[in-house]
N, C-alpha and C positions, 0 to 999 in steps of 0.2 A: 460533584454529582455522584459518585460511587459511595462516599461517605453517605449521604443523603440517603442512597437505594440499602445501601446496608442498613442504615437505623433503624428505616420503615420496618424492616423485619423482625429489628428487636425488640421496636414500641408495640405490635402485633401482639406480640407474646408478652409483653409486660404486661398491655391492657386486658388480655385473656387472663393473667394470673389473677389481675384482683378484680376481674368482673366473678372467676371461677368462686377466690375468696370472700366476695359477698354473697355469692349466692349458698355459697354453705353456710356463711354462719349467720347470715343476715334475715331477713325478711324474703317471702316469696313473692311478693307483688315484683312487675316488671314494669316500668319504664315503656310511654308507648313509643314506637320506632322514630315516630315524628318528632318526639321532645329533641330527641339527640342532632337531626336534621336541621333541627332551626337554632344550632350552635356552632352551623358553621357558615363562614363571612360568606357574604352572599358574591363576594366578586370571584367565586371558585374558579379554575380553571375545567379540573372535571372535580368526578368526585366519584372513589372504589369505595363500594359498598362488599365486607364479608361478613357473610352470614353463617358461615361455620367454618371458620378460621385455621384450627387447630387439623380436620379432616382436610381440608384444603392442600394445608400445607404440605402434609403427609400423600396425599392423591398426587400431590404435583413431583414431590420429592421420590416417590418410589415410583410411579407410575407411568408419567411423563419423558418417553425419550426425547423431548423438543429440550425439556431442561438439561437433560443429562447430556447433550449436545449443548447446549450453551455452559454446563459447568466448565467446558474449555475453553472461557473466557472471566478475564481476571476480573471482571465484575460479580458476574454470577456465582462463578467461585467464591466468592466473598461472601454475596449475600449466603449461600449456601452453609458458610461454615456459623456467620450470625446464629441461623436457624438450627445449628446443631448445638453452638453454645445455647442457647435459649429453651431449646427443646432437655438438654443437660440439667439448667435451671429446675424442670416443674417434673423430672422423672421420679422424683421421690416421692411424689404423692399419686397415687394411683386413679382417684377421683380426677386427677387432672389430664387425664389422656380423652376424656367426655367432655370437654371443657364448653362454654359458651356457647351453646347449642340455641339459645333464647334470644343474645342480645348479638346485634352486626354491627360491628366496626367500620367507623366510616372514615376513610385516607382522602383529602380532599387540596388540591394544589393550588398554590397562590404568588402571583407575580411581588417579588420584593424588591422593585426600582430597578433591577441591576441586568435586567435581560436573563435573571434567571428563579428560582421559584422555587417555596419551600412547603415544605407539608405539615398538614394540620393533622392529627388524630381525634377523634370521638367518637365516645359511645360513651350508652345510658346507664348511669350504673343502678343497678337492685335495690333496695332495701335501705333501710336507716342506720346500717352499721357502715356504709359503704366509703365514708369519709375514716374511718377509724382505721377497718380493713383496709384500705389502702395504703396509710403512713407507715399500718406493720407492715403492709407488702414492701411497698418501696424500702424499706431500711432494712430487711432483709436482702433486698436485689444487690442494694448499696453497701453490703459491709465492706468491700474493699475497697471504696469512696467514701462520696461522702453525699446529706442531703440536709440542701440551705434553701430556705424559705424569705421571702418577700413578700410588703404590700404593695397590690394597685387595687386604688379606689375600694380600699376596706376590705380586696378579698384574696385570699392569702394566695402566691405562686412560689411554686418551689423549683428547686433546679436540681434535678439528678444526676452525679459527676460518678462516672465509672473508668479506671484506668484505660486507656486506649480506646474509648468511645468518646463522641461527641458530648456534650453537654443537653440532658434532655429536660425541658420544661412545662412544668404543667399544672393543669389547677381545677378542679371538684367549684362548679356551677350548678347550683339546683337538681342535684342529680346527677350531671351528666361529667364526665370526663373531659378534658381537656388538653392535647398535649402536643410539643411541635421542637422541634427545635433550635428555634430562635420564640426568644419572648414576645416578638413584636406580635406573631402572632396571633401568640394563647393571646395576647391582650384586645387584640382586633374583634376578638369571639368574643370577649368579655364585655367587650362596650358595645358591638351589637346590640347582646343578651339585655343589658343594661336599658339599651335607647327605650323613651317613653313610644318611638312608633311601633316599636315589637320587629322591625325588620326582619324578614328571612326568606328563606327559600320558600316557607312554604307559604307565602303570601304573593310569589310568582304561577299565575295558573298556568301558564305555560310549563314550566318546572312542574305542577303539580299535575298536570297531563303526561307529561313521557311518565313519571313515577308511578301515577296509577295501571298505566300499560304494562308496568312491569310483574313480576309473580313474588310471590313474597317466601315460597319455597326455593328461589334460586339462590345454591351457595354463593356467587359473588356476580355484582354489579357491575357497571359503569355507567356513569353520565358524564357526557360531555358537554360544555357550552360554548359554542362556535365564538361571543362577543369577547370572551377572554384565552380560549385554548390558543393565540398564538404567543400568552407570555409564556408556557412552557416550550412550543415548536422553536421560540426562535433560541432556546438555549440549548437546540442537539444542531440550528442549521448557522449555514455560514451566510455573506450577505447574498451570493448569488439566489437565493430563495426567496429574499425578501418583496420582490415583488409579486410572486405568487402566491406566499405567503398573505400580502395584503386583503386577496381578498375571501379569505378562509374565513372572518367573520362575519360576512354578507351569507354564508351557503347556510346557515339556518339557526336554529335556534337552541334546542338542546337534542341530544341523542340518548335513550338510554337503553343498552342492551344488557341481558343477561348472559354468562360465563359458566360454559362448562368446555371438559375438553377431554380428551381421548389421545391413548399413546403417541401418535402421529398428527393429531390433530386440535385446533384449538376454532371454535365454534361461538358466535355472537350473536342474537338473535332480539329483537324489541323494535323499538320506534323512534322515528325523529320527527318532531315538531318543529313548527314554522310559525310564524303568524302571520296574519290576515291582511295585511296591508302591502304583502308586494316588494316587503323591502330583504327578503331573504333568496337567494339562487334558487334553491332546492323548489319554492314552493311557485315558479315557473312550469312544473311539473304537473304540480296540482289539478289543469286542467290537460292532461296527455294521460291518454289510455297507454300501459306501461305494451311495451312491446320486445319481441326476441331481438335481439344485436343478429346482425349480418356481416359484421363486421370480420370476425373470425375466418369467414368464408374468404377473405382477401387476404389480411395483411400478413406477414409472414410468422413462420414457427419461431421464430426468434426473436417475439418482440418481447421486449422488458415489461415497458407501461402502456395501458392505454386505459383511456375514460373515453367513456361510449355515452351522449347523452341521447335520448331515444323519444322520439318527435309523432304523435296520430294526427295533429293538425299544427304544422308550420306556421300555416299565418298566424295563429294567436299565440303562438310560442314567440314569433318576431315583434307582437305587438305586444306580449306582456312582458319581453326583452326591452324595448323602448321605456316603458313604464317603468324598470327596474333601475334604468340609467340615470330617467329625472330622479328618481325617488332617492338617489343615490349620489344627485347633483351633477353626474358625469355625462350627460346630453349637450352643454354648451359646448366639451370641448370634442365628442363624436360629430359635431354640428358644426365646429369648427374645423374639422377635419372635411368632412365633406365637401364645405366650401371652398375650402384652399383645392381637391382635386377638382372640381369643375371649373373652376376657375384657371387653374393650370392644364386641364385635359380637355375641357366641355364635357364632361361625363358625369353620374352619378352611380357610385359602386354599389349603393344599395339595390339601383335599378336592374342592376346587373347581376347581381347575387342574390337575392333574396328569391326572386320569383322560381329559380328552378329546381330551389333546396326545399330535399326533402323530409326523410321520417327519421333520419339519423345524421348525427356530426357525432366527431371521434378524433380524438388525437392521439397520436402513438409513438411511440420511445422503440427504434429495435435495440439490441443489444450497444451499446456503448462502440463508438469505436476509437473517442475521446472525448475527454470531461467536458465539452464546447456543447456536445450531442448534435450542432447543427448538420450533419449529416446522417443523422438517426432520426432525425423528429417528423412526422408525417401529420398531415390534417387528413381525413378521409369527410368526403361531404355527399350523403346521398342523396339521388336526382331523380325528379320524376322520368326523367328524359335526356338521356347523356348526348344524344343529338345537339339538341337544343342548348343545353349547356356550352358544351365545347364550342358553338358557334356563340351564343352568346359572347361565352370571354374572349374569343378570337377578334369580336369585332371591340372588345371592349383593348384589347392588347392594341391590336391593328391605331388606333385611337389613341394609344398616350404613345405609341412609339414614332407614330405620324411619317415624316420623312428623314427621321436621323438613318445616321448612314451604320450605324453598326446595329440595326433592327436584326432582332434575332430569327434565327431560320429554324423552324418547326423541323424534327429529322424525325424518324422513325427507326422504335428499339423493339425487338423481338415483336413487331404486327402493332403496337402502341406507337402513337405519337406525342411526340412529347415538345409542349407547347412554353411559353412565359409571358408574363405579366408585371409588366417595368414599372410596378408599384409596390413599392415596400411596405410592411407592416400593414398590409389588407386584411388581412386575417384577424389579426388582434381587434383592428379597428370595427370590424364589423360581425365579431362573434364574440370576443371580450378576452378578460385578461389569460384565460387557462392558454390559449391560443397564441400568448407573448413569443414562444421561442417560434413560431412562424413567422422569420423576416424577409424570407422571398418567396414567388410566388413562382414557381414553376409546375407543371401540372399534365395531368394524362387522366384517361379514361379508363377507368378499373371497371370492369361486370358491369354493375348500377350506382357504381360512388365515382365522385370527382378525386383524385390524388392528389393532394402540393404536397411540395417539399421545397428546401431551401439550394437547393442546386438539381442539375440534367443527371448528373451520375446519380446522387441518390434515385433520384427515381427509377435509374435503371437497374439498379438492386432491388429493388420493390419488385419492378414486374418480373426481372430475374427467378425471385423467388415464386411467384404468383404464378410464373407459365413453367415451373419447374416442379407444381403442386405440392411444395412447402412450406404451407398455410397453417396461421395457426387451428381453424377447427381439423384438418387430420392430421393432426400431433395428437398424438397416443396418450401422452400425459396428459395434456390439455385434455383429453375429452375424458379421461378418470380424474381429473381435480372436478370438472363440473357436472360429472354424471348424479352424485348423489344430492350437494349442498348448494348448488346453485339455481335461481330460479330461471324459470322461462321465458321471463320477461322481467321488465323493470322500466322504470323512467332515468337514471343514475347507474351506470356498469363502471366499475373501477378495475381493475385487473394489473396485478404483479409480480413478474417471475425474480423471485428471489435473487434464483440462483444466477439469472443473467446481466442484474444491478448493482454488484459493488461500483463500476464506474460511476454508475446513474447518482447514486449515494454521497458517490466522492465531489460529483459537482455541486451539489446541494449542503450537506453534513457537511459541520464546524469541523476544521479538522483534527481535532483527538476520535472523534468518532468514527470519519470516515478509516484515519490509520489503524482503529480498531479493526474496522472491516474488511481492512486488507488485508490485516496481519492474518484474520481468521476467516481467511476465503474459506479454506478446506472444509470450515462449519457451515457457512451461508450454501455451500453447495447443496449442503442437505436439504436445505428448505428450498419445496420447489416454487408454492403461487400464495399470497393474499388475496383476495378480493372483499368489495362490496358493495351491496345493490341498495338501492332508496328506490319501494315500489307505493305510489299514492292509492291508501285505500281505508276510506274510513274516516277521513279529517288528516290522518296522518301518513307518513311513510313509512311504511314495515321496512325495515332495515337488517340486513343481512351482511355478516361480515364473516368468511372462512379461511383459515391457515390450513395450510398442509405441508408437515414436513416429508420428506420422500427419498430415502438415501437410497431408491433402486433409480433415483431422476438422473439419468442422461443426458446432457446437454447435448442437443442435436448442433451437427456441422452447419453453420448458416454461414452466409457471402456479409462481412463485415462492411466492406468500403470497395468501390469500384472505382479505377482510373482511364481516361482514353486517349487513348497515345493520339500524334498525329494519323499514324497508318499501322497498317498490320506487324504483330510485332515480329522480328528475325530467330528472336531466342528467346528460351525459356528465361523469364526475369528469375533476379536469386537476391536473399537478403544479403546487406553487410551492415554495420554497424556504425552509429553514428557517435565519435566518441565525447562526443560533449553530454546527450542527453545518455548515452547509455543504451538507447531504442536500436530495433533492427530496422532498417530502412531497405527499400527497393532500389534496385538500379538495373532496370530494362530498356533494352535498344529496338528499334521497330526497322520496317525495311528501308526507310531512307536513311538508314545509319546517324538516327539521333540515338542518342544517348541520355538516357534521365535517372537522376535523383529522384524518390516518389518518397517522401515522411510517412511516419508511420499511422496516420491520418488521412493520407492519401492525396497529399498537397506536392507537386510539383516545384521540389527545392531549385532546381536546373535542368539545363538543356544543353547537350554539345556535340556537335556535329563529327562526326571520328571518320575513318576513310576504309571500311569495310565491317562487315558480320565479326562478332565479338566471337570468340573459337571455345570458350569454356565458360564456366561461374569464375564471377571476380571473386581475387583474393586479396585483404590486405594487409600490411605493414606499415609499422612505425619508423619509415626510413630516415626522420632527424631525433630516431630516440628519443622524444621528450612526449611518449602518450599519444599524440596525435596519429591519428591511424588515414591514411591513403590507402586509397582504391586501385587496384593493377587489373590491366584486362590487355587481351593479345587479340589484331587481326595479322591478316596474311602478312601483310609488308610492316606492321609497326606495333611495340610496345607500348603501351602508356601508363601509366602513372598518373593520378590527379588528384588533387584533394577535396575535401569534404563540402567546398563551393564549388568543384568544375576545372580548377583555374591546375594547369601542368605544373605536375614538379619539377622542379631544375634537372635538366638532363634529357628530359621526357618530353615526348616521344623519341624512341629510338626506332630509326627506319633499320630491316634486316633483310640485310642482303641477299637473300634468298627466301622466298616464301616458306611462313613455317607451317610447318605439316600438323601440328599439335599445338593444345593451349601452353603456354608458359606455364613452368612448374617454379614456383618461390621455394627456398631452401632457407631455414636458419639452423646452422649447425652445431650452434653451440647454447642456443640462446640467446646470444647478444648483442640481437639485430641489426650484425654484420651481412644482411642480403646476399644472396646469390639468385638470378632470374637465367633458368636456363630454356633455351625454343629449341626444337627439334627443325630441321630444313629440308627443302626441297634438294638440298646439294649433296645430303648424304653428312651436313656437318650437325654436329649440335655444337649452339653456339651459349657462351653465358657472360650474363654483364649483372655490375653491381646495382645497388638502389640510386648513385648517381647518373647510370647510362654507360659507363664506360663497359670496354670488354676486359674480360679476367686475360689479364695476357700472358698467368702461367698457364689458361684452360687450355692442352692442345689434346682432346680423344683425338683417334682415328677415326675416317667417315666410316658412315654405316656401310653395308650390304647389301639392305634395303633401307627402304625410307621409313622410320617412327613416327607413326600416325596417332601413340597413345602418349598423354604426357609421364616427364619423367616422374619417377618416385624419388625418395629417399629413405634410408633406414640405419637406426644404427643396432650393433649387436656388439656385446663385450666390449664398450668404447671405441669399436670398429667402423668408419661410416661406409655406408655403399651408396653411389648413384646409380640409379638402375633404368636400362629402357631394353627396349622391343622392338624389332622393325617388323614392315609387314609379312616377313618369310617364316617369321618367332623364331628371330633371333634372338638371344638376352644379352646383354652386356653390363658387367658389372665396372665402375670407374672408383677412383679414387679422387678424391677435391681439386685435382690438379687434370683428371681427362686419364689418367693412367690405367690400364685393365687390371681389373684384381684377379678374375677371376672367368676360367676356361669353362665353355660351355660343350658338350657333346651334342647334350640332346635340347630339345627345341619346345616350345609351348605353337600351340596353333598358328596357321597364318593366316593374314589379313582381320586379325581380330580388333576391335575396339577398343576394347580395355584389360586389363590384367590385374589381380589382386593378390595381394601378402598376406598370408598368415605369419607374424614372429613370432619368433622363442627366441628361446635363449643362446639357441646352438646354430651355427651354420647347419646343422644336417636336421635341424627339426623347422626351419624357417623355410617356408615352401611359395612358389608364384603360383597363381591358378589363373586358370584360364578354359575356354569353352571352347570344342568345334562345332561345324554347322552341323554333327551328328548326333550333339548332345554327350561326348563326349568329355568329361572334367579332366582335364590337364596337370597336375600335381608337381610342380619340378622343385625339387631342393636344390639349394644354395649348393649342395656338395655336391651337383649333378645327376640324381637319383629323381627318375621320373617316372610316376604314377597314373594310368590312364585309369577312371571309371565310368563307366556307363549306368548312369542312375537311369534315366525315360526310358520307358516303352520302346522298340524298336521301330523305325518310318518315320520319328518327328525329323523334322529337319529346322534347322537355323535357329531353336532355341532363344531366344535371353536368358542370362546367368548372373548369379550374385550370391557369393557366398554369405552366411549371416549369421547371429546366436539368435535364434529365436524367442528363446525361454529365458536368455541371460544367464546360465550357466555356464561359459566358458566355453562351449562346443561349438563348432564350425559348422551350419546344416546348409544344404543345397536346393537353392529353391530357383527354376526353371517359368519363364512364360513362351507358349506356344499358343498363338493365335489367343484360338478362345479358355486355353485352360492353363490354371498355376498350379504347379508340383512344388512340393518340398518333402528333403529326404535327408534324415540323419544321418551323420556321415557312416554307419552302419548299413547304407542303401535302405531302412524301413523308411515307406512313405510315413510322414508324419499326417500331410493332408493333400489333396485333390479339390480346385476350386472351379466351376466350370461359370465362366460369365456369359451374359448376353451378347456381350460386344467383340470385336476383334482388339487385342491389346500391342500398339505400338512394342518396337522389339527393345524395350529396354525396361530396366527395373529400378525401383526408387525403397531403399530400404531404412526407416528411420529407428531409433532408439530411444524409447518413451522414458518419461522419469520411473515408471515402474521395472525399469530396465530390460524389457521385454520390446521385441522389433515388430512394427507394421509394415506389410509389405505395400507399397504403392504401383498403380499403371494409369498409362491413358490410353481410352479408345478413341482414335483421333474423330473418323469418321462421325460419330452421333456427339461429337465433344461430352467425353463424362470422363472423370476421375475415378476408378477404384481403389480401396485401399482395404485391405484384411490383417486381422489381427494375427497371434501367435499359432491362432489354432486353426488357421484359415478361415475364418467367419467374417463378414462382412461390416465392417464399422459401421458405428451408429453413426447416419445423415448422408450415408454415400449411396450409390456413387453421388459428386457433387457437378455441377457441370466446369468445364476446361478440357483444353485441346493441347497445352501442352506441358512436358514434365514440369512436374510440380517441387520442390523444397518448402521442409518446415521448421520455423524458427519462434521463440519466444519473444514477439514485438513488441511488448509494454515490460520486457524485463522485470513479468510478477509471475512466472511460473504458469499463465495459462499459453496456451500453443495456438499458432493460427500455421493456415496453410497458403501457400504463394501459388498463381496457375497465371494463366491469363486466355482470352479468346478473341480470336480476332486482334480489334486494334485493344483490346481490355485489359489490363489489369485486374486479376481480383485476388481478396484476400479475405478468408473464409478463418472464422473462429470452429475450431476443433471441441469435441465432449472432452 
């Protein structure tokens, strides 16, 4: 395929050289547009019409930053250097920089057997020298090749061989050019050109209708023809497309838009035709007065795809849908489906559906939250009367669910209830094939649309976003992608945010293509939306199709996937890693002391019952060395250990003798996944035992003072190691592998504090503990006993949260403070950097993460109103926040491609929010 896209560029400029060449030396009569038209096969796929070639090329190449954003990718790169060898070619003749002003080049694609498809060239050439002028051109182009000629059917083909290019083929008809390369081609156009019926496009009035529509000063065309454009779709998709795929040659007949484009933008603008008889999608429309989408008004800011088809009278949209089916042959088996559920229900789903739908249906894609999309895919059905609806399908559910005993119970999410329908594949069945990935039928009441989705949680992400007024129409980008080039109305709304679809891409795209678009997310970012509207006016659909790239697009924070625990959870859930796929996975406990596994998909791997609140974030180890990674988590009385199904590791659980005061701290000392698990105790011991269970029985410290309520650290310095802990009086104690004291302490860090943090260096006297008192106080204590008090806040705050951080990624230590409603941070030269003052009150603890740009976000929760804050380096408020969640949050890279999600949960929920 890349070969192919590169030639195209070079046969562009071959055929400008000798159309330039005949018209200088040739004759001035031209060729009319049509002759060249009707030399090419008529089973085209589409077919690029340029009409000034040469200025095109140069407009897109210097002009275009969509290109100069795609030049970082090794296709375009490619074509791009073609276009500079080729443009090198014709620099020596100065007349050649005006080139082909008269005659348009026409690039037209054709299925050859093999699921994949090759291009034809043509255009008209000038004058009666133009057979002559050519062979000089050509064996000019070709001196460092070669050029060998053949007959078919008396009329000469020759084949152009240049070192490192393809082999290009071509042959002078009546005038007109000919060129492809593969021969089967040129030859297809030949025997056309040949047949005594004269065959061609321009003997299709349908084809000769979109063409008329179009303007004859536009630099470049496109026509598409729906009956053949899926021999080229199916050679970019994999098979999962293929049945959507299917029915792309039923939506119409031909398209043909004009092309212009702008630094940022690329612009499509013409008609699509249908015909008359009912048998094309699009021309269902034909009698619907086009009207505005309301769609945007609901669904949320982070939706990828959605197609909006837009209804002024329903019932003859239902009856010229019926019509479309026989005509199409597919009524026996919609008629066969029918029967089989009345017959297994007593029902009739048409009875039940049809009468309340309204002036819009819509399907929508949110952001991916894996290649499956069944937890992303939405139907949106608008109702004259969502009363009436809801009780319709209710009595229609109540009916097929009859008396089984696991009939579902209707619950109620944020003022929504959310209902199901133990009918699979209703949707498809009764609104057709776009509608395929709807195979369950669960559902609620949005504004004035009806909602399904294929499960209860997605839906609760939906209204999540919906009562959290994170909709796509007030997205800020969305309403500047459509403020200038979109129309008001339409019969057909298509809509695609670029930059939120590489997954969407990956489940659909063959895969060289899809890994293409992984590889070069950082570019697709750029592009924010596509669309395109078919509005019926005139016989035909005005047709509108808009690109926008927009490297100021933000991806707003949206809620990915939502999960619901049995009961309210106990802790904050936290990722660990799954070592087989590589993914970061969930593992949150709720109040009855379950324990879950949650995929990064949001699938409930396991379940295990453990025998108190988990005291910290899991950590894990490879405790049989061989890669596989287990999960460690500590309550009061027991350790555990378990692995990647649930199931305990030998040894594990270890009951401890004393209630431990802090999370277990894991140690690897040397790297060599020799384990150490040490608990701090209710006894005044700290106790440590291996990744077996056993206890270290050289460990003997002395009991504390007080009791360590922070877990231990570890550090090493100058190949030196230290275990280090804190009781609640701030004490420090420094140990050696064995429980030994290294190291006298005088002076003391805060008591009753929560946590304590290191800064190291190199040197015992430059490697410091910090720590916070309730007076805002920062704590400073070296390793050598040299202790630092600072007062960065305002005097009268009290109790503080604290967390040292680099903000800016410079190496610097700065001090950033939460009090109630406001965040400080201050470089360690006491200058405020910034002052943040929130709406809400901020639980007393701080979440600070380290972005790939190495720069830190400061995270909080305000528990009360459940919302998330998080502020960037300079204290400003992330884009999408606050998000909602009620408790500390962690952020991890969960599809292991470099984009970032965020982990919270509410209530009994799970959620997990994609990051800008």
């Amino acid at each position: 395929m890349k070969k192919r896209l590169a030639v195209l560029v070079v046969v562009l400029f071959l055929i400008a050289g000798v159309v330039y060449e005949s018209l200088k030396w040739g004759k001035k009569s031209v060729a009319p547009v049509s002759a060249a038209i009707t030399a090419i096969p008529i089973g085209a796929s589409f077919i690029f019409e340029s009409n000034k070639t040469y200025p095109l090329w140069k407009g897109l190449s210097q002009n275009s930053l969509i290109w100069k954003d795609l030049l970082g990718t090794e296709t375009v790169a490619e074509l791009n250097g073609n276009m500079h060898y080729l443009d090198s070619l014709v620099s020596g003749e100065p007349k050649m920089r005006a080139m082909v002003e008269a005659q348009p080049i026409f690039i037209s694609a054709h299925a050859n057997g093999m699921q994949h498809f090759d291009y034809l060239f043509i255009c008209a050439l000038p004058g009666d020298a133009a057979a002559k002028t050519l062979q000089d051109y050509m064996q000019s182009v070709s001196a460092k090749g070669s050029l060998t000629s053949t007959q078919y059917d008396g009329i000469t083909e020759y084949c152009l061989k240049i070192p490192g290019k393809s082999d290009f083929y071509y042959s002078v008809y009546d005038g007109i050019f000919i060129g492809s390369l593969k021969s089967e081609i040129v030859q297809e156009s030949l025997r056309q050109q040949e047949s005594p019926e004269k065959v061609s496009l321009m003997g299709m009035p349908l084809f000769v209708k979109a063409l008329k529509a179009t303007s004859n000063e536009a630099p470049a065309k496109l026509f598409i023809r729906y009956q053949f454009i899926n021999d080229v779709l199916t050679s970019f998709t994999g098979k999962e497309a293929n049945s959507l795929l299917s029915s792309v040659p039923d939506f119409a007949q031909w398209t043909a838009v004009e092309i212009s484009t702008e630094m940022n933008e690329v612009m499509m603008n013409g008609f699509t035709v249908t015909d008359s008889t009912g048998m094309q999608y699009l021309e269902l429309f034909s009698g619907q007065n086009p009207q505005t989408t309301g769609v945007p008004s609901v669904v949320p800011a982070n939706t990828s795809f959605m197609a909006c088809f837009e209804l002024s009278d329903s019932k003859t949209f239902i009856k010229d849908y019926k019509r479309y089916l026989g005509l199409h042959r597919r009524m026996p088996k919609h008629n066969e489906w029918l029967a089989q559920v009345e017959k297994n229900y007593g029902i009739n789903p048409e009875k039940n559906f049809y009468p309340w739908l309204d002036n819009e249906i819509a399907l929508v894609i949110t952001e991916p939250s894996d290649t499956t999309l069944q937890n992303d895919t939405y139907a949106l059905i608008g109702t004259r009367d969502t009363k009436e609806a809801i009780n319709t399908l209710g009595k229609m559910a109540d009916t097929i669910f009859g008396d089984q005993e696991k009939h579902f119970e209707t619950y109620k999410f944020m003022g929504h209830d959310i209902h199901y329908i133990g009918l699979d594949n209703m949707l498809p069945n009764l609104l057709g094939g776009a509608f395929e990935p709807m195979k369950r039928t669960y559902y609620t009441a949005i504004d004035k649309f009806i909602v399904f989705a294929n499960s209860g949680e997605a839906l609760q992400m939906f209204i999540n976003r919906y009562e959290s007024g994170a909709t796509l129409e007030k997205d800020s980008y969305y309403q500047s992608f459509t403020r200038d080039h979109i129309e008001n109305g339409a019969g057909v709304y298509i809509y695609n945010n670029v930059a939120l679809s590489p997954m969407l891409y990956e489940q659909y795209l063959d895969k060289p293509y899809a890994d293409a678009i992984k590889k070069h997310t950082d570019i697709t970012r750029k592009f924010q939306a596509v669309e395109a509207q078919f509005t019926y006016m005139q016989g035909m659909f005005y047709t509108n199709v808009y690109f926008k790239r927009n490297p100021d697009y933000k991806k707003q924070a949206g809620a990915l996937w939502q999960m619901a625990l049995d009961t309210t959870l106990a802790a904050p859930p936290c990722w660990v890693t799954d070592y087989k796929t590589k993914y970061q996975y969930v593992m949150a406990e709720d109040k009855a002391d379950n324990i879950y596994l949650i995929s990064n998909t949001g699938h409930i791997q396991w379940e295990k019952q453990v025998d108190g609140k988990i005291m910290g974030p899991v950590q894990q180890l490879d405790g049989l060395k061989n890669g596989k990674l287990q999960y460690l988590f500590t309550t009061e009385r027991n350790i555990y250990i378990v692995d990647r199904n649930g199931k305990d590791v030998y040894g594990y659980p270890v009951s401890i003798p004393s209630k431990a005061t802090a999370n277990a701290s894991l140690f690897d000392y040397d790297g060599k996944r020799n384990y150490r698990i040490a608990v701090p105790c209710g006894d005044g011991k700290i106790r440590m035992y291996d990744n077996t269970g056993k206890s270290i029985k050289d460990w003997k410290p002395e009991e504390t003072d007080g009791l360590v309520k922070c877990p231990l650290q570890y550090m090493n310095i100058d190949d030196e190691g230290f275990i280090i802990a804190v009781d609640d009086k701030g004490k420090v104690y420094t140990y050696d592998r064995k429980g030994k004291s290294k190291l006298d302490f005088t002076k003391r860090l805060p008591a009753n504090i929560s946590s304590f943090y290191i800064t190291k260096a190199k040197t015992l006297k430059e490697t410091y503990l910090m720590a916070c008192d309730s007076t805002g106080v920062v704590y400073q204590l070296s390793l050598t006993d040299f202790l630092n008090r600072t007062q960065y806040l305002p005097e009268g705050i009290h109790r503080p949260a604290f967390a040292p951080v680099d903000l800016e990624g410079k190496g610097q230590t700065d001090m950033v403070f939460f009090v109630k409603y406001d965040v400080y941070a201050y470089s360690p030269d006491k200058k405020q950097i910034f002052h943040y003052t929130m709406h809400d009150s901020l639980r007393n603890n701080i979440m600070s993460y380290t972005f790939p740009d190495g720069k830190t976000r400061i995270g909080g929760v305000a528990t009360k109103p459940g919302k998330i804050y998080m502020l960037d380096e300079k204290g400003d408020m992330c884009p999408g926040f606050p998000l909602q969640g009620s408790y500390p949050f962690s952020i991890g890279d969960m599809n292991n491609d470099g984009q970032l999600y965020l982990l919270t949960a509410i209530g009994n929920s799970v959620y997990v929010y994609s990051l800008p």
